[in-house]
C-alpha positions as CSV (number, residue, x, y, z in Angstrom):
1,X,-3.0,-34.1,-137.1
2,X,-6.6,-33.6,-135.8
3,X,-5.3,-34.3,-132.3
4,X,-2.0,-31.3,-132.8
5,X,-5.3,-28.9,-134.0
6,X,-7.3,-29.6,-131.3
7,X,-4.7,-28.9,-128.7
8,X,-3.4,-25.6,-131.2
9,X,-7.1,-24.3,-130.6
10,X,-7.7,-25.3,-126.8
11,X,-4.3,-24.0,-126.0
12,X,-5.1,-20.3,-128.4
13,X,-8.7,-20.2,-126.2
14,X,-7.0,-20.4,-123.1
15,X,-4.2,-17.5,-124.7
16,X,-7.0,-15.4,-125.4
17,X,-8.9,-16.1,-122.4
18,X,-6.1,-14.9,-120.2
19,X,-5.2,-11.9,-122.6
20,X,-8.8,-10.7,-122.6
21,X,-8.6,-11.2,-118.7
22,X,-5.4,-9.5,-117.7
23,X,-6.5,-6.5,-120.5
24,X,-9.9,-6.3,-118.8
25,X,-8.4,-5.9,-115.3
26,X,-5.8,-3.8,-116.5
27,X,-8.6,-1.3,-118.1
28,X,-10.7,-1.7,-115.1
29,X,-7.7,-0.7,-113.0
30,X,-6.7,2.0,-115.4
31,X,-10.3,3.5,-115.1
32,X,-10.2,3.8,-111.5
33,X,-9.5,7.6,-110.9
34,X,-8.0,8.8,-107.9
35,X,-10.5,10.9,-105.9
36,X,-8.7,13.9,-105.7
37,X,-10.6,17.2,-104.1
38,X,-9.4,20.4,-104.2
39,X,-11.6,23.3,-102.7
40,X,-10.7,27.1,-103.3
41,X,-11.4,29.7,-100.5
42,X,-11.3,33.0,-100.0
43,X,-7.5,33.0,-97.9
44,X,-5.4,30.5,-96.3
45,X,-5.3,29.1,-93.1
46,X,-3.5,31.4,-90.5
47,X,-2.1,28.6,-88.3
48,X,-2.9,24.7,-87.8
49,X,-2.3,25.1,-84.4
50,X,-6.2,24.3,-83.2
51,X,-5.7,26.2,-79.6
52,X,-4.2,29.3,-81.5
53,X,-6.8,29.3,-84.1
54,X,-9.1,32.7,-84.8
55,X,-10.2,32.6,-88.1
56,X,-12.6,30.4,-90.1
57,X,-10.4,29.4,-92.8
58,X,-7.4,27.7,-90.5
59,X,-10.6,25.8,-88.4
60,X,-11.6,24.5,-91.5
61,X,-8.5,23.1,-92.2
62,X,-8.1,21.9,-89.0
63,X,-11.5,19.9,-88.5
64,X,-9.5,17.8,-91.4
65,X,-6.7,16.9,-89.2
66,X,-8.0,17.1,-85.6
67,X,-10.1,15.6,-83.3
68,X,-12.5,16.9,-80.8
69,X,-13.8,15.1,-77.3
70,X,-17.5,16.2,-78.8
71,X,-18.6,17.7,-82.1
72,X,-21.3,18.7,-84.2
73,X,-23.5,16.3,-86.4
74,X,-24.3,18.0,-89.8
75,X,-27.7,19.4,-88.0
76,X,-25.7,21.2,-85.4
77,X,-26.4,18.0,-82.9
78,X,-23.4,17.2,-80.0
79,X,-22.5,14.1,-80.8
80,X,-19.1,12.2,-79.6
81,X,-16.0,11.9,-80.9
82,X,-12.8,11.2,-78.9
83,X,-15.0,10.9,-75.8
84,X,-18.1,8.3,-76.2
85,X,-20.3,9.8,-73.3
86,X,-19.9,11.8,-70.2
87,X,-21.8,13.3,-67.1
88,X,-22.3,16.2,-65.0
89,X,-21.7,16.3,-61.3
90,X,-24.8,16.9,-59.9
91,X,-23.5,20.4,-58.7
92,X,-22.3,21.2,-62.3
93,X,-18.8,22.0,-61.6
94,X,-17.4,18.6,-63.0
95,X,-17.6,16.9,-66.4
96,X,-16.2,13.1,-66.3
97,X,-15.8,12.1,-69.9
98,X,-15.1,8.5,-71.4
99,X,-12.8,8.2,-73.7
100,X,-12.1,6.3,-77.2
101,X,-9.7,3.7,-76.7
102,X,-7.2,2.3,-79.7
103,X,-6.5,5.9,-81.3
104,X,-3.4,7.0,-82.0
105,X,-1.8,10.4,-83.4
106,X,-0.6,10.7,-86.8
107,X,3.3,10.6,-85.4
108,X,2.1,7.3,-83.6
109,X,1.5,8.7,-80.4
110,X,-1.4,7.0,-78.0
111,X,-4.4,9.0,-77.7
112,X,-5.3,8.7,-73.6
113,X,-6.6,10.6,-70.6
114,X,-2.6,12.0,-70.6
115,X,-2.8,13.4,-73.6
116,X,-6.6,14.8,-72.9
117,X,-4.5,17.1,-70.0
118,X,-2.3,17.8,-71.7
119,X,-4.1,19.6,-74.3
120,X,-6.0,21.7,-71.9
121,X,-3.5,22.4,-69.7
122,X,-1.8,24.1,-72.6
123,X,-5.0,25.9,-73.1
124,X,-5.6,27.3,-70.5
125,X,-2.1,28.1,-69.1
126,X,-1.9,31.8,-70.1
127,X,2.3,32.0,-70.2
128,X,1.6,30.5,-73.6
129,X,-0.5,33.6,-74.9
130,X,-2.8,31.1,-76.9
131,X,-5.7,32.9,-78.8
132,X,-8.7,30.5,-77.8
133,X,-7.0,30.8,-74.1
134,X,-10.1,32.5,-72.6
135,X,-12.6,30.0,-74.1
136,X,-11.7,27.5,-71.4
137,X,-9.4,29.2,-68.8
138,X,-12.9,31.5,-68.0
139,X,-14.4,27.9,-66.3
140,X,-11.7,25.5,-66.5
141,X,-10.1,25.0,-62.8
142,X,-7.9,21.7,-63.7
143,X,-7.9,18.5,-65.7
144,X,-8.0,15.3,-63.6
145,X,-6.7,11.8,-64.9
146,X,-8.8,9.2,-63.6
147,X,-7.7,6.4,-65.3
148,X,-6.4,5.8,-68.8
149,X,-9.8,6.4,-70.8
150,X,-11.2,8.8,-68.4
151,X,-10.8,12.3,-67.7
152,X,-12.7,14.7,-64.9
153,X,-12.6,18.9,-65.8
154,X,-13.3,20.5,-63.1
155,X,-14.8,24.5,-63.3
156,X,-14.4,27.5,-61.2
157,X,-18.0,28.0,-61.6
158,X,-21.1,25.8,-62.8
159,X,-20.4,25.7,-66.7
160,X,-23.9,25.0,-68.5
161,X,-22.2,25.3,-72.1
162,X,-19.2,22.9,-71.6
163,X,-20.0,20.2,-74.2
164,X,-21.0,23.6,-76.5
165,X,-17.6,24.4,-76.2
166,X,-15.2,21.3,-76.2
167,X,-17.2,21.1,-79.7
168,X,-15.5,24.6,-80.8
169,X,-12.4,24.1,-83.0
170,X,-9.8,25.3,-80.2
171,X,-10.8,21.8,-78.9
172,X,-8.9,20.1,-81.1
173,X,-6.8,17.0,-79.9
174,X,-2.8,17.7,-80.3
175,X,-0.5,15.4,-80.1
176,X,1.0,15.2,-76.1
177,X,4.8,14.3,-78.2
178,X,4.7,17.6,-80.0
179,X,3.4,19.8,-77.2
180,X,6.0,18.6,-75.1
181,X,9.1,18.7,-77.9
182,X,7.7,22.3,-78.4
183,X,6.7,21.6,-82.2
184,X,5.7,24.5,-84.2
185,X,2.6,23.1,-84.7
186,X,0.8,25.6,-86.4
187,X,3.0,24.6,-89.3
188,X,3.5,21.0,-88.4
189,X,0.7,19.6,-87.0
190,X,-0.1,16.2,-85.1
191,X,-3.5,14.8,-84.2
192,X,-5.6,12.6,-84.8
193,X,-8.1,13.3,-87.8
194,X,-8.7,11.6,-91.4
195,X,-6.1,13.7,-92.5
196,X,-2.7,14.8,-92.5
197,X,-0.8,17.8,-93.5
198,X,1.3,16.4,-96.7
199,X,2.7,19.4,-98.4
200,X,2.2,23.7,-97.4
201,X,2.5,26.4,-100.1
202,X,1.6,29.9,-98.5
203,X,-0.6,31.8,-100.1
204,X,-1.3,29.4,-102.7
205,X,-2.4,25.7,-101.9
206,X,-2.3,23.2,-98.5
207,X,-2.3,19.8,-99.6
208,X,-3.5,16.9,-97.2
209,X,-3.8,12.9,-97.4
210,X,-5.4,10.3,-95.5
211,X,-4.5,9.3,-92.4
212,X,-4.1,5.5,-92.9
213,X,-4.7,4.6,-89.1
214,X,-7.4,6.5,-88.4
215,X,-10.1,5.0,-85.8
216,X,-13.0,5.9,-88.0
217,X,-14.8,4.9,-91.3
218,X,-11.7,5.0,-93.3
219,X,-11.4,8.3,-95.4
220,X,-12.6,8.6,-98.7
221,X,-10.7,10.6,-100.8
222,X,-7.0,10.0,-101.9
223,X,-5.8,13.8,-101.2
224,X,-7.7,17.1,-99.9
225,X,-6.6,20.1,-101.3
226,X,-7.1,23.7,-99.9
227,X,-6.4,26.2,-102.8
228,X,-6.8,30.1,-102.2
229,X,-8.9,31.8,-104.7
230,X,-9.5,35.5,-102.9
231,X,-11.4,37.1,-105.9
232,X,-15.1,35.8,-105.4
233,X,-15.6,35.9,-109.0
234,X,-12.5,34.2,-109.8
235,X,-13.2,31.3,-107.4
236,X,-17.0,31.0,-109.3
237,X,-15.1,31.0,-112.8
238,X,-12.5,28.0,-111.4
239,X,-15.9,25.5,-110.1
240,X,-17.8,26.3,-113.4
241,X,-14.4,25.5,-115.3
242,X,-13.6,22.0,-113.1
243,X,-10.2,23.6,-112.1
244,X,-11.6,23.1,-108.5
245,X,-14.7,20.7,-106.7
246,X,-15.9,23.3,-103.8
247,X,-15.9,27.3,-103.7
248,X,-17.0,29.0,-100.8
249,X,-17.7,31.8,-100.1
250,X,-20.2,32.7,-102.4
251,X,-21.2,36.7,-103.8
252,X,-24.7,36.6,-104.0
253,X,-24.2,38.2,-107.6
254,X,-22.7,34.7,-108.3
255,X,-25.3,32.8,-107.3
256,X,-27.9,32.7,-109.4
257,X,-25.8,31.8,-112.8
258,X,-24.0,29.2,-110.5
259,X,-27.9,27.4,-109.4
260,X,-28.0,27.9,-113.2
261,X,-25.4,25.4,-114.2
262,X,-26.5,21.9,-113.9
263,X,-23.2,20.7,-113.5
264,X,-23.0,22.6,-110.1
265,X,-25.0,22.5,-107.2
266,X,-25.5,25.4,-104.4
267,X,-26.4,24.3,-101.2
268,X,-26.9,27.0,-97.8
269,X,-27.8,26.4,-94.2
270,X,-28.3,28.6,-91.7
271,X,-25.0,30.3,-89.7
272,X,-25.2,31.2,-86.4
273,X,-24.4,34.6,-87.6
274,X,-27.6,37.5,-86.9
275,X,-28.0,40.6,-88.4
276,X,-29.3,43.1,-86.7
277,X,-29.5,46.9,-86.2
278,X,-27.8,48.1,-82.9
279,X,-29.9,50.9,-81.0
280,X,-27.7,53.5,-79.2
281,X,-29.5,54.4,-75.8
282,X,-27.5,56.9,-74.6
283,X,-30.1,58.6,-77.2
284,X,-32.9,59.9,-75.3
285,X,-35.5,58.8,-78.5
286,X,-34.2,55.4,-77.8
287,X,-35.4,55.4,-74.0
288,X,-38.9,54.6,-74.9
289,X,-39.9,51.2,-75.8
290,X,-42.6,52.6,-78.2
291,X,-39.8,54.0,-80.5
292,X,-37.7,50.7,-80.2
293,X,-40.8,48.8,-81.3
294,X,-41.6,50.9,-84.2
295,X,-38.6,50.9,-86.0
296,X,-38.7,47.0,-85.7
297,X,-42.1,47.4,-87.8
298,X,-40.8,50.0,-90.1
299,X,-38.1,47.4,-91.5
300,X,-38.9,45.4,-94.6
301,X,-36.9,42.5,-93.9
302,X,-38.7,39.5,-96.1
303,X,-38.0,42.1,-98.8
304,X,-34.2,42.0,-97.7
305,X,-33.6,38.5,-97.7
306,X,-35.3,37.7,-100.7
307,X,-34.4,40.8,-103.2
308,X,-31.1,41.3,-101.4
309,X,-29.9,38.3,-100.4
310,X,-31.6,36.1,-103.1
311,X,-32.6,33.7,-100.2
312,X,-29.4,33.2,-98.6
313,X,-30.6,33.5,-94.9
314,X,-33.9,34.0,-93.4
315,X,-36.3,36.6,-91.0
316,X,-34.7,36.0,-87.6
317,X,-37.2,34.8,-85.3
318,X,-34.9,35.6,-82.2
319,X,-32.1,37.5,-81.3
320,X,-30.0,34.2,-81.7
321,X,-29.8,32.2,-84.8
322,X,-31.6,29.3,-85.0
323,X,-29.1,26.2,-85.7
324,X,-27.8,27.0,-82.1
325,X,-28.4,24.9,-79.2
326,X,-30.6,26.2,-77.4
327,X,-32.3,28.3,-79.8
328,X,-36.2,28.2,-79.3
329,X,-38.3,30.6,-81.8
330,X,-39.5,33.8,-80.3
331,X,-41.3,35.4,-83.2
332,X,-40.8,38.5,-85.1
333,X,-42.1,42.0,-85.9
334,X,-44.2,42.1,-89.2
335,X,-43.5,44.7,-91.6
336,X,-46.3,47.4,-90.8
337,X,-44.9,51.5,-91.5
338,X,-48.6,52.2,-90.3
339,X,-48.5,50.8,-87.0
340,X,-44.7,51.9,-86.7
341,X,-45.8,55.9,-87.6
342,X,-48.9,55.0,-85.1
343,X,-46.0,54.0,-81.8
344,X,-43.7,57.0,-83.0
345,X,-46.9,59.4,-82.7
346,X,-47.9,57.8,-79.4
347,X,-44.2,58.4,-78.3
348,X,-44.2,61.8,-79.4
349,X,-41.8,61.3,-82.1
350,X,-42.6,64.6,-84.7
351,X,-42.0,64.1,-88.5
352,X,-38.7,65.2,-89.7
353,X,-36.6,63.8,-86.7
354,X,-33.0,63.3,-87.5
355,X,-31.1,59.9,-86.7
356,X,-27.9,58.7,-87.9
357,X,-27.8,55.1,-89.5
358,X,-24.3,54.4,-90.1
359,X,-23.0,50.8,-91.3
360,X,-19.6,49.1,-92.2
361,X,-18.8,48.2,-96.2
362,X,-18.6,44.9,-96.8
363,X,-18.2,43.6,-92.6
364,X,-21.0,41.2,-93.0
365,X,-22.9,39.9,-96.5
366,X,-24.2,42.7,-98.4
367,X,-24.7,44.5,-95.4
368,X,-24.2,48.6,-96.6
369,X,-26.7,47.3,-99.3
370,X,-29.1,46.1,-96.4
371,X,-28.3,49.3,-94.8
372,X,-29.3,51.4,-97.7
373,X,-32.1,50.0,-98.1
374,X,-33.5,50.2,-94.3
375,X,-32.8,54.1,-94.6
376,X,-35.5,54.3,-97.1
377,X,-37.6,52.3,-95.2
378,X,-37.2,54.6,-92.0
379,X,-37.3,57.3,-94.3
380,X,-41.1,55.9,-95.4
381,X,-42.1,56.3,-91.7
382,X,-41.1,59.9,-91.2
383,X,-37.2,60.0,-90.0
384,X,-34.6,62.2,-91.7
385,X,-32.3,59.6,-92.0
386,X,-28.1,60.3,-92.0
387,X,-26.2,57.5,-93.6
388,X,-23.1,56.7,-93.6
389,X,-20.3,54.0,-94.5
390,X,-17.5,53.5,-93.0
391,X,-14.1,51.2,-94.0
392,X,-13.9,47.8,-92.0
393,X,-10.9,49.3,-89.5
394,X,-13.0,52.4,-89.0
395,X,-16.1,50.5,-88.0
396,X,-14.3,48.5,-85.6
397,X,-13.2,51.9,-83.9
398,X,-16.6,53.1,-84.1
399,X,-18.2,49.4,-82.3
400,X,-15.4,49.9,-79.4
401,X,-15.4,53.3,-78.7
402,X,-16.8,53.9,-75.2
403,X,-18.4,56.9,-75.8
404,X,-20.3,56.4,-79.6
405,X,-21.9,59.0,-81.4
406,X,-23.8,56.7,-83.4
407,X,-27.9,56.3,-83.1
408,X,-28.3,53.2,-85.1
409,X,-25.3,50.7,-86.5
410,X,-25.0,48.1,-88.6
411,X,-24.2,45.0,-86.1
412,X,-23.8,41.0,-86.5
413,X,-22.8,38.4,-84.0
414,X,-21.5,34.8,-85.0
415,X,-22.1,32.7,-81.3
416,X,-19.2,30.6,-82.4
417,X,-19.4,27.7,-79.9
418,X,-22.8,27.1,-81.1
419,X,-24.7,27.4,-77.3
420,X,-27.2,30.1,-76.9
421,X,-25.0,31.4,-74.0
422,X,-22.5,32.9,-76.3
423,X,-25.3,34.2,-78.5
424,X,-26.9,36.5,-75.7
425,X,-24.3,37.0,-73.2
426,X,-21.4,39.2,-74.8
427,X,-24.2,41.3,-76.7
428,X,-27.2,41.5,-74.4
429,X,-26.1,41.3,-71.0
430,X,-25.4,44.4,-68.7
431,X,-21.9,43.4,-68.4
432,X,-21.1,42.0,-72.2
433,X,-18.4,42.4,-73.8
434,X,-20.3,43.7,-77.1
435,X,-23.1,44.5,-75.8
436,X,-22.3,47.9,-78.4
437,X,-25.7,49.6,-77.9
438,X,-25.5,49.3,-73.9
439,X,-28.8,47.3,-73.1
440,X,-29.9,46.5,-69.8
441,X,-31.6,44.8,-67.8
442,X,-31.5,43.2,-64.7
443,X,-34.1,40.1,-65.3
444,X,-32.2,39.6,-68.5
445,X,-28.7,39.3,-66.6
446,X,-30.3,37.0,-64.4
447,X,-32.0,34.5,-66.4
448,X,-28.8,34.4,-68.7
449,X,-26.8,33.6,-65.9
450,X,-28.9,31.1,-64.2
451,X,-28.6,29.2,-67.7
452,X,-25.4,29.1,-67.6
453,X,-25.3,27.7,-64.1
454,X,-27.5,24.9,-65.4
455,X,-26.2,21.3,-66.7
456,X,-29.4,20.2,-67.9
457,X,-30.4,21.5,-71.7
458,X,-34.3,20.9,-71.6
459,X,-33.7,23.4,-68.5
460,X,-31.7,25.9,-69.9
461,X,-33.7,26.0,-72.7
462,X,-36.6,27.3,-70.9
463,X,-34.6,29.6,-69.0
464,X,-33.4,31.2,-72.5
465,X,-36.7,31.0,-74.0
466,X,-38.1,33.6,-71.0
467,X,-35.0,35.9,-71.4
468,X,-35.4,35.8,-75.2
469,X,-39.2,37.3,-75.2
470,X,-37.9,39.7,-72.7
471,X,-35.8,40.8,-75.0
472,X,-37.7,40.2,-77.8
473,X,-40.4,43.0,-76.4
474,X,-37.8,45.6,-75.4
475,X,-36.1,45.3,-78.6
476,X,-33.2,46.8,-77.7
477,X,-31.9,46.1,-81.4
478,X,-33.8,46.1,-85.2
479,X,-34.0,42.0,-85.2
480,X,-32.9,41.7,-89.1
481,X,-31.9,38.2,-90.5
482,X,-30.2,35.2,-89.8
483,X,-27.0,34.4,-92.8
484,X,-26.7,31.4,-94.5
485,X,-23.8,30.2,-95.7
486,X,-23.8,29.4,-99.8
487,X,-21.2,26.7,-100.6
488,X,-21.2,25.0,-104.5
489,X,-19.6,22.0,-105.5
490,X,-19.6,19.9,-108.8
491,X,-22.4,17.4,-109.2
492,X,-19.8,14.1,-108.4
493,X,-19.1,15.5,-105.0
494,X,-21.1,14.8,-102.1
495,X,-21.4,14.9,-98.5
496,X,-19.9,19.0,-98.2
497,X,-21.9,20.9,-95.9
498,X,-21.4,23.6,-93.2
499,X,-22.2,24.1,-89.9
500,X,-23.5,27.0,-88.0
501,X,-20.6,28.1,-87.0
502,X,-20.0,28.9,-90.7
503,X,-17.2,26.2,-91.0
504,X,-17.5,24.2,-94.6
505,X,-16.6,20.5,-93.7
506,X,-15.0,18.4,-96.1
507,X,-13.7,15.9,-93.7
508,X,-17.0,13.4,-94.8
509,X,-16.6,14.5,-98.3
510,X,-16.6,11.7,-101.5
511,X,-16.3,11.7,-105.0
512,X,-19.0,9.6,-106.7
């Protein structure tokens, strides 16, 4: 009998043992919840179609399914990606790059030199009418194979901001199968990223899952999802409720009850978006330098990014911003109306002299606010100020019209493949495209040139720096302020940041 008991208890331990066991696992299993992310913005992507791409939200969304040859750390550093190094030809107009072996597409397709010309060869070829066709086709004379992990681009012209630009989202890796099938792929897209397109709702929610072969660390999140939220107010009620884990972007009236909240956190870096205020010099007043310079000191502008912007950006200390490469720090004009009236006297200027300030509603961040408030200031130093705002469409007429009648505008400039070239050639070049305000000069053209003729970055960097201070003392513009770009996310998420080019990443993002 004491033998049946023993056994009865032994045999109800081990019962129990394995009970409490499988209930444990099961709870600990139950308890692990899937690391879902869902971030609302501001509109939907336009295309997934990398190449075609000319909008922020649809790079966004691509940097989660493609690939570049180079890209940007999360300090704006080129770092490699689907190429692991490369080299300049000593004359600049080749770039051999190395390439990552064992990667393959998400529709199973080998990632190779092949498919590396393929890519660019679509580019650039202009029968396919591709948006980001000029970013490459400008420099780009052909793509050479030189083996399977190695590729040679070779330029029309020496090409100092190459790497720069391979980094820019049109240089996302396609699939070589779906260029050649002719795939619609800015609605079913192949490369290959951490993540893949899983489900499309226009104008309500993309929804994307891990790419389960992907060469990197391995993703971590079970599903992405991109939700559009286009009131700002809305998307700031939906991140304080926990219907979604990142908003961006940001109203600066938000802000500050959001950085309230201590379930949310606000982060902002630095964009490589300037403000600045464009100078007309078809106007005579704007001929002499001493005028330029004084309305530089007439500007408040530590008042404007503080009061205005609440600390989302900072003074610009040149006319690029300064998380480009390239950037080196010029300085900046002081806020002094004395000295400004002083220059304006010296140049003759007489109380009471009209100028037209005219700005766009709602182009840039707060910027007819901005505006307002610089007419005062001008106002404070003896000008008789005309303001006026004009709708977004309007504006645009007004920046391309050939013949303005303008005196001072409202301007910004986002360099968006992160060199210094783009940030001073289109705008302050003889020849720019948007060089609105028609600046020039001829040492200026020059040195901008000769740095784009240069390979080597410690070199151009010094060539930049000397155009810059030219630049700097002619002040051809108002040098304003350089945007930041607010993004919030709940407390558990981590690893969410932008880059300069304004793009919010989510492709390193986790859910603690």
């Amino acid at each position: 009998m004491k033998k049946l008991l023993i056994l009865f208890v032994t045999l109800f331990s081990a019962l129990f043992i394995i009970s409490a066991c499988s209930s444990s696992d099961r709870e600990s299993s139950d308890s692990a919840q899937p690391k879902d992310l869902v971030a609302g913005f501001a509109a939907e992507p336009i295309t997934l179609d990398p190449h075609d791409a000319n909008d922020s939200v649809s790079n966004q969304a691509n940097l989660l399914i493609y690939d570049k040859l180079i890209t940007f750390d999360e300090d704006n550093n080129l770092v490699p990606e689907l190429a692991t190094d490369w080299t300049f030809s000593e004359d600049g107009m080749a770039l051999t790059l190395t390439l990552r072996e064992d990667v393959t597409f998400h529709d199973g397709t080998p990632f190779n030199a092949e498919a590396v010309k393929a890519n660019f060869e679509r580019i650039i070829d202009e029968d396919n009418n591709l948006a980001r066709m000029s970013i490459y086709a400008d420099y780009m004379e052909n793509i050479e194979v030189d083996n399977e992990y190695q590729v040679t681009i070779n330029f029309h012209k020496p090409f100092g901001a190459a790497l720069a630009t391979l980094a820019h989202g049109a240089g996302g890796i396609v699939s070589p199968k779906a260029i050649e099938e002719g795939q619609d792929i800015g609605t079913n897209p192949a490369g290959t990223g951490p993540y893949k397109l899983v489900e499309w709702t226009p104008g309500t929610e993309m929804n994307l899952e891990p790419n389960e072969n992907y060469w990197g660390d391995d993703p971590q999140l079970d599903s992405i999802s991109l939700r559009v939220i286009p009131e700002d107010s809305s998307r700031s009620i939906a991140l304080e409720n926990g219907e979604i884990d990142v908003a961006s972007p940001l109203s600066i009236q938000d802000i500050e009850r959001l950085q309230e909240n201590e379930d949310i956190e606000v982060t902002h870096n630095p964009i490589y978006r300037n403000l600045q205020l464009i100078l007309n010099f078809d106007n005579p007043l704007f001929q002499d330098k001493k005028v330029r310079q004084a309305l530089n000191y007439a500007v408040d502008k530590e008042t404007i990014v503080q009061s205005i912007l609440k600390d989302m950006g900072e003074v610009a200390t040149a006319p690029i911003g300064s998380s480009l490469n390239g950037y080196s720090e010029i300085g900046t004009y002081e806020y002094e109306p004395e000295k400004a009236k002083e220059l304006l006297e010296e140049a003759g200027v007489e109380p009471g002299t009209k100028i037209k300030l005219w700005t766009s509603e709602a182009a840039y961040i707060m910027d007819s606010t901005i505006a307002q408030f610089i007419q005062q200031n001008l106002t404070e130093v003896g000008f008789d100020v005309e303001f006026q705002v004009f709708e977004y469409s309007s504006y645009l007429d007004v920046l391309e019209d050939p013949d303005p009648d303008f005196d001072i505008i409202v301007g910004s400039w986002g360099a968006s493949t992160g060199d210094v070239d783009w940030g001073l050639r289109p705008t302050l070049t003889s020849e720019g495209s948007n060089n609105y305000g028609g600046y020039s000069n001829d040492e200026v053209d020059e040195l901008v040139l000769a740095g784009l003729n240069s390979s080597d970055m410690d070199e151009r960097v010094d060539i930049y720096h000397e155009a810059m201070q030219i630049i700097h003392e002619d002040a051809p513009w108002v040098f304003l302020l350089e945007y930041s770009n607010p993004i919030a996310v709940r407390s558990e998420v981590k690893n969410v940041y932008n880059w300069g080019n304004g793009y919010v990443v989510l492709r390193n993002a986790f859910i603690e």
